[in-house]
C-alpha positions in Angstrom: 0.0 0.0 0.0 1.5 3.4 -1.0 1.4 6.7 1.4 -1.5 7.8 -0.9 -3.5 4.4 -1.2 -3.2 5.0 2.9 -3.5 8.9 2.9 -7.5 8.1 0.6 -8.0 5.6 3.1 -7.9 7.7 5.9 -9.4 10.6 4.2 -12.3 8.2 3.1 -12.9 7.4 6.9 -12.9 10.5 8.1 -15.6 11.7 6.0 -17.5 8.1 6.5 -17.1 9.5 10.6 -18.6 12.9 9.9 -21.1 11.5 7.7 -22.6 9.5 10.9 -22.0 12.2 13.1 -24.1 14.3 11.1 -26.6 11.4 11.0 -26.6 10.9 14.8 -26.3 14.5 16.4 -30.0 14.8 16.5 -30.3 12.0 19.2 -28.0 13.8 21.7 -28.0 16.5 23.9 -24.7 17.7 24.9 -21.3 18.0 22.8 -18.1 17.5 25.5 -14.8 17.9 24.6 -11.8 16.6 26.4 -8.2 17.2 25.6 -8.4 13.7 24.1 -12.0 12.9 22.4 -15.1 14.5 21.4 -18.4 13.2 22.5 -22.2 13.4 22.1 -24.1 12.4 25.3 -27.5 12.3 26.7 -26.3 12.9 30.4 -22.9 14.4 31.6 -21.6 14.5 35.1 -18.9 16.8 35.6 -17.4 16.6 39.1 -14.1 18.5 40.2 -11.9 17.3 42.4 -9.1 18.5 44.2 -6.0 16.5 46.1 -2.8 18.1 47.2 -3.8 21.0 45.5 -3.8 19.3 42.3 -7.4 20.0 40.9 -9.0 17.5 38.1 -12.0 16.9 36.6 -14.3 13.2 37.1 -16.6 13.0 34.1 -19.3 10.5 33.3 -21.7 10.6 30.4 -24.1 8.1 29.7 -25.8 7.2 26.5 -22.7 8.5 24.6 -21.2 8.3 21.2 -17.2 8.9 20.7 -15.9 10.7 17.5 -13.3 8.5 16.6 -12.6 7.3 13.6 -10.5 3.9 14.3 -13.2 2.3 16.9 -15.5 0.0 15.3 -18.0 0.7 17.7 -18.8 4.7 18.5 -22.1 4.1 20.8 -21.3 3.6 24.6 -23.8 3.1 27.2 -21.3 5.1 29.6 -18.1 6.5 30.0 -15.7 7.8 32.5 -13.0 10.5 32.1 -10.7 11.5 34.4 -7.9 14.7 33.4 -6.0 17.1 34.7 -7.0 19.3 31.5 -10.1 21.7 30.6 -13.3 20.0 29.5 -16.0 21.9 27.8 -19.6 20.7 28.1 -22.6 22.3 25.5 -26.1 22.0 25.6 -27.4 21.7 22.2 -30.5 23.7 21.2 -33.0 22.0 18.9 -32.2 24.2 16.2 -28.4 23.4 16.7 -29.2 19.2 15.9 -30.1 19.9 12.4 -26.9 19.3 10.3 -27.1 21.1 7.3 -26.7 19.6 4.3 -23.0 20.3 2.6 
């Protein structure tokens, strides 16, 4: 496989990804981002913490889907983050779930 068979590959998947996401952003109600991943989520728990003066962030979401383009399976019942580094959570108004077409 040549760097551009590899480079279409990838290219192919990440339109394949935003193509769901634009099919699946209706079902959701918050966008959260992490210094790591971008999620869609029906619930989010965001706790911080603080030990030794350190201060970090717990986060759960439930009824989640992860933009990632190399898992095979993007919907999770829940997940659990723990960082050190900001996290922003959105609420998405109605009129912000409909994807326009491109």
């Amino acid at each position: 496989m040549s760097a551009e068979d590899l480079e279409d590959y990838e290219t192919e998947m990440e339109l394949a990804l935003y193509r769901e996401y634009r099919d699946v952003v209706g079902l959701f109600s918050y966008v959260v981002e992490t210094e790591r991943r971008f999620y869609l989520a029906n619930s989010v728990d965001l706790v911080p913490r603080s030990t030794d003066g350190e201060i970090w962030f717990e986060l759960t979401l439930g009824d989640a889907w992860v933009w990632d383009v190399y898992r095979s399976k993007r919907f999770v019942k829940q997940v659990r983050v723990v960082t050190f580094k900001d996290v922003n959570v959105e609420e998405l108004a109605k009129t912000e779930l409909e994807v326009p077409e491109p």
